[in-house]
N, C-alpha and C positions, 0 to 999 in steps of 0.2 A: 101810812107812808105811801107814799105816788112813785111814781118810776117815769121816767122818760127819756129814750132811747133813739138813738140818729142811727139808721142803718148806714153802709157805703162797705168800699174794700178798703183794705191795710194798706200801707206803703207810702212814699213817697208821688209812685207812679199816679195814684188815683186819688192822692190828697184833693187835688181843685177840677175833679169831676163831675158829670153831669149826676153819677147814681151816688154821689159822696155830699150829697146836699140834706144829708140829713144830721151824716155828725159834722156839717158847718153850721146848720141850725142849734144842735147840742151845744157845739163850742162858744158859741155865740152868747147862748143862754149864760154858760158856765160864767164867760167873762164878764156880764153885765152884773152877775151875782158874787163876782171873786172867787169861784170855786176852782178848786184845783184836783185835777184827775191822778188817781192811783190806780196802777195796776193790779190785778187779781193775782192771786195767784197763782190761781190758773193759765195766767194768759191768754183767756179763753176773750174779756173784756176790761177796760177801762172805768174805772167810778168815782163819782166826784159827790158828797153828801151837802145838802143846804138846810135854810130855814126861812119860810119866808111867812106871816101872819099866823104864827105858829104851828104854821104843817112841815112837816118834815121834808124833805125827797131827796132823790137819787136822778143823777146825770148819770147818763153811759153811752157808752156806744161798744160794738162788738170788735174784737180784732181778730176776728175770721173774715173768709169773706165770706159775700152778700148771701149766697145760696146757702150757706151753711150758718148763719145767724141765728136759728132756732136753738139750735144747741146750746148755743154763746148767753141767750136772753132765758132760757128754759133754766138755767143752773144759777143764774142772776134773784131769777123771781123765787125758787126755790130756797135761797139762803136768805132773801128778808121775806119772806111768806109776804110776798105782795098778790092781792087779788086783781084779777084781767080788768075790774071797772077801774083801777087805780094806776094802771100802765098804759101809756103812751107811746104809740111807736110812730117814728117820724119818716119819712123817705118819700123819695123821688114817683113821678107818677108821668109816664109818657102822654095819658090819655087827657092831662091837664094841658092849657096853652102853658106858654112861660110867662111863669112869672104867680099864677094862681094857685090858691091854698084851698084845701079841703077837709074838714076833720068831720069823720064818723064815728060814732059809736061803737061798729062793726062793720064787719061784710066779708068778703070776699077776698082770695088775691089777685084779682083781675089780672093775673099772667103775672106781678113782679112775683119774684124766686125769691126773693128775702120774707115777703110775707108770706109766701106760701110754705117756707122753712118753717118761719114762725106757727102758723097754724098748726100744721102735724107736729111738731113737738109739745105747744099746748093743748094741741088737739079738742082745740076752739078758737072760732073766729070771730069772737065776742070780747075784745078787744076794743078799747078807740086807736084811730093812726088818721096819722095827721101828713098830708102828702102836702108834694110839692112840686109845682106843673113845670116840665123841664123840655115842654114841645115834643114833635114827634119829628123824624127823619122824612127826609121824600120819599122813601121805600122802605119796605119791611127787611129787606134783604140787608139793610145798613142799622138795624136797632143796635146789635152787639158794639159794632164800632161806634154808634152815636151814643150810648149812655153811657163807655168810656170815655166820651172825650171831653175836655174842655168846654166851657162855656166861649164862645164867640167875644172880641171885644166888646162889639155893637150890642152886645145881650146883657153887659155888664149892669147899666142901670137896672133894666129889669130884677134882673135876679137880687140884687142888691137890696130892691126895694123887697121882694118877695121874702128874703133873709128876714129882715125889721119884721115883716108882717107875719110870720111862722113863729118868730119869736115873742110877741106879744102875745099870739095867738095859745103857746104856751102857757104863758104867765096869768094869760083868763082860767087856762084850764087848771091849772095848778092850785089857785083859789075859787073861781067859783063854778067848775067842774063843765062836762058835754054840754049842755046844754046849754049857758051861755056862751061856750064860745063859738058853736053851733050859730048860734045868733048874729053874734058881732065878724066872722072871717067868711063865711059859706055862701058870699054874693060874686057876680060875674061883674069883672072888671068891665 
């Protein structure tokens, strides 16, 4: 079974934010598959179960917020005994332009707090996560407020297309794993 997981915050407030582009890649996924999300009962995350060329998988997203996501995905993985090569973690990535996709096998949290959640609760970073380039701020001093905020109208295309293309980028991974999607999403616009 595979796992594939949209980071962002809860609410209303951060619905169509810059760091909530991961469970809009999720939802996105969900709908193109019909899937419909149930709550845990934990409350910890949201889960939506498919079938697509006869693999199984799981949609989620966490309903903690961002920094505390490891927990949310660590008690997820725990109840389908999903292995790190079989989960997918999706989210936002400053160091990306807008609009571009990146999917690694592993690595690093390059400073986001969701995946560095993630890591010290799986306490590996041998994961695939699949980001998604949401620009950078003119100053460092404006990241907190820029990857709360909205997406620009003028950005709208971009991101739009960047959506389609995460989400396909999924559906390679889902069937025929890192490595080809590695291939066909990880070039420079």
């Amino acid at each position: 079974m595979k796992l594939i997981v949209g980071l962002g915050n809860p609410g209303l407030l951060y619905k169509n934010s810059r760091h909530n582009i991961g469970i809009r890649v999720v939802n996105g996924l969900a709908k193109e598959y019909k899937i419909k999300f149930r709550r845990d009962k934990s409350a910890l995350y949201k889960e939506g179960r498919g079938r697509r060329e006869g693999r199984e998988f799981i949609l989620s997203y966490p309903l903690v917020f961002m920094n505390l996501s490891g927990g949310s995905l660590a008690s997820l993985i725990k109840k389908y005994k999903i292995q790190l090569e079989d989960l997918l973690v999706v989210c936002d990535d400053l160091d990306l332009g807008l609009g571009e996709i990146r999917i690694r096998p592993s690595g690093s949290s390059a400073g986001h707090r969701g995946i560095k959640s993630i890591i010290e609760h799986l306490k590996s970073d041998s994961f695939p996560r699949l980001r998604v380039g949401i620009g950078r701020p003119a100053s460092k001093t404006e990241i907190k407020d820029f990857v709360l905020s909205k997406f620009k109208a003028k950005e709208a295309e971009a991101v739009s297309e960047a959506l389609e293309e995460a989400i396909q980028c999924c559906k390679i991974w889902l069937i025929r794993g890192i490595k080809e999607s590695m291939n066909q999403f990880n070039r420079k616009r």
